[in-house]
C-alpha positions as CSV (number, residue, x, y, z in Angstrom):
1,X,3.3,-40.3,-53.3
2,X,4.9,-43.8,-54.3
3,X,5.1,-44.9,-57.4
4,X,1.8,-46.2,-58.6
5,X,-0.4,-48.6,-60.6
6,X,-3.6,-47.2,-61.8
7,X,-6.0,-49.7,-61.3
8,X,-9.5,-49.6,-63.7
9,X,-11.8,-48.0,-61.6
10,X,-9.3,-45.0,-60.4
11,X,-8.2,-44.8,-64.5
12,X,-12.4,-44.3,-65.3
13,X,-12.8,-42.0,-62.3
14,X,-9.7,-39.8,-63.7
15,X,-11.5,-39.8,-67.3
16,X,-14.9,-38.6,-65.8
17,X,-13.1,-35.9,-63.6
18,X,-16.0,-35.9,-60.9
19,X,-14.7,-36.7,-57.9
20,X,-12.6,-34.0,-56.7
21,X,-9.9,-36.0,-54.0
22,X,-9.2,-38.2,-57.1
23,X,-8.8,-35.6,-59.4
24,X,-6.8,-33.5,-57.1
25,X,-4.5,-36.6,-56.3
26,X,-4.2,-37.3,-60.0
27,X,-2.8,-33.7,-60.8
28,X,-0.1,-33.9,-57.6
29,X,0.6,-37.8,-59.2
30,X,1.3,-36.2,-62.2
31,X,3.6,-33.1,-61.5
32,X,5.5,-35.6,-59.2
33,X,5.9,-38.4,-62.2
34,X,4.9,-36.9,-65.5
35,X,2.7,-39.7,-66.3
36,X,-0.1,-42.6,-65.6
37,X,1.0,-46.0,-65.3
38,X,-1.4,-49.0,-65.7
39,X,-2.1,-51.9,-67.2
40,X,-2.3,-53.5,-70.8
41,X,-5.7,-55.2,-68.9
42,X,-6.9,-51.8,-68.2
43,X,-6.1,-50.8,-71.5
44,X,-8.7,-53.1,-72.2
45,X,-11.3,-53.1,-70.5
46,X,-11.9,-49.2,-70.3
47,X,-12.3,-48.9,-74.4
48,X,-14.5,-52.3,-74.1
49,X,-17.3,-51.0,-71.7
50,X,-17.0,-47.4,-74.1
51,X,-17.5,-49.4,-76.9
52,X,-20.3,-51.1,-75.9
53,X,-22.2,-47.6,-75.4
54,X,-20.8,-46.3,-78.3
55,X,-18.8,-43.7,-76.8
56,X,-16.9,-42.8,-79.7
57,X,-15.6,-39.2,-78.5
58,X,-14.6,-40.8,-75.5
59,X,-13.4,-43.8,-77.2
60,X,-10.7,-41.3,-79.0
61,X,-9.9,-39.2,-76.0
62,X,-9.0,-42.5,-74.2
63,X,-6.7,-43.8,-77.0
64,X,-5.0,-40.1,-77.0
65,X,-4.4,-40.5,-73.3
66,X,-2.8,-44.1,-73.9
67,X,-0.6,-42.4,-76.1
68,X,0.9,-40.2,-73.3
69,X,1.1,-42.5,-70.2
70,X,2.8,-46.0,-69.6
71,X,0.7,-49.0,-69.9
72,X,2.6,-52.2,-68.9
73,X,2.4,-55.6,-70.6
74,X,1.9,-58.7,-69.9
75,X,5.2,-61.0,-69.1
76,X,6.3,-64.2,-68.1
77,X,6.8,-63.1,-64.3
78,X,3.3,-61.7,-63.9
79,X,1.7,-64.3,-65.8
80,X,3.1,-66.8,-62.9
81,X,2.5,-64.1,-59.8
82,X,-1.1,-63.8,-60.9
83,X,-0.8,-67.9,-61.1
84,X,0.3,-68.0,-57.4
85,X,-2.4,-65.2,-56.3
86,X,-5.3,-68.0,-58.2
87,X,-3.8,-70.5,-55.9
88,X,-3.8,-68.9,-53.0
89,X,-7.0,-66.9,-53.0
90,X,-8.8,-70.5,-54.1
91,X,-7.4,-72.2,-51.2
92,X,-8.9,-69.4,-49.0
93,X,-12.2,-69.5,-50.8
94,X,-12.0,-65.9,-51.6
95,X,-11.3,-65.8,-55.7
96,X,-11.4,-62.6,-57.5
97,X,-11.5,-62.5,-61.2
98,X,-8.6,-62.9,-63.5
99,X,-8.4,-59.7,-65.1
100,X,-8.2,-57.9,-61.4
101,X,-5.4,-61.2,-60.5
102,X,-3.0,-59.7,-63.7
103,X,-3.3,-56.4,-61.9
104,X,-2.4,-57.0,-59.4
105,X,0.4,-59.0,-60.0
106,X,1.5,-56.3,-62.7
107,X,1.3,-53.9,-59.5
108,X,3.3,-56.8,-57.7
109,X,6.0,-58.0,-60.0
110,X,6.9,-54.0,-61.2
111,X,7.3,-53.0,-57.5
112,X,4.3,-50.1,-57.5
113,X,1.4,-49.9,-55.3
114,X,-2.0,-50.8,-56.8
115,X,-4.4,-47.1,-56.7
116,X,-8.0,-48.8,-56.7
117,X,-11.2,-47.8,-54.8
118,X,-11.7,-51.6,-54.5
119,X,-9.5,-51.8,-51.3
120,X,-11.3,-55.0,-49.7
121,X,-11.4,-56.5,-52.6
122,X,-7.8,-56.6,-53.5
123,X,-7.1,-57.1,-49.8
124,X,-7.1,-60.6,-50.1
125,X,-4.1,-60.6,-52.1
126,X,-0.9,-61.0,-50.2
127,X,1.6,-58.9,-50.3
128,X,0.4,-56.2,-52.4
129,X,0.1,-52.8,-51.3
130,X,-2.9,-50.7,-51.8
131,X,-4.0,-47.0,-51.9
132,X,-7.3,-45.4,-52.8
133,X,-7.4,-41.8,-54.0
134,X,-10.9,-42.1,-53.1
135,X,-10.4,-42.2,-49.7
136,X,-10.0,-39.1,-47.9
């Protein structure tokens, strides 16, 4: 298993531990690397949809699992790769939305492949390479 960026859907599927393909590829993820990796983005948009329902319980089992895995920041280098991925998807016609762009190019510019169960989505960014523990 290569070295991998959690993207937010596969992150919330791990949390719920309901789909049992995810959940068994999380567990051999982990005793290969020890850890999650995702991004600062995910970081926020999980604890923003469980605070809008008041998930509180949740809400502190999330921040206990940031504590424990590596979320990556927001730099200079992804700031302009997610830049060249606006450019290019909007001269195709096919934009996605910003926060999925600075995943992506976190995935990109930190070498790992993108883990999201939105394959055809992120498809139409070039050069990125894409897994879905969904799939079987």
């Amino acid at each position: 298993m290569p070295p991998t960026l959690l993207d937010t859907d596969t992150l919330s599927e791990i949390i719920k531990g309901r789909h049992a393909l995810i959940d068994q590829r999380a567990l051999l993820y982990l005793a290969q690397y020890g850890r999650f990796t995702f991004s600062i983005i995910t970081r926020f948009e999980i604890p923003r949809g469980l605070k809008a329902r008041n998930a509180t319980a949740q809400l502190a089992a999330f921040d206990l699992r940031c504590q424990s895995n590596d979320i990556l920041p927001l730099s200079d280098p992804i700031i302009v790769q997610a830049a060249e991925f606006y450019a290019h998807l909007k001269q195709q016609g096919q934009l996605v939305g910003d926060a999925d762009l600075l995943i992506a190019a976190t995935a990109m510019v930190h070498g790992l492949v993108l883990a999201t169960n939105n394959l055809a989505h992120y498809s139409r960014i070039p050069g990125l390479t894409l897994i879905s523990w969904a799939a079987p």
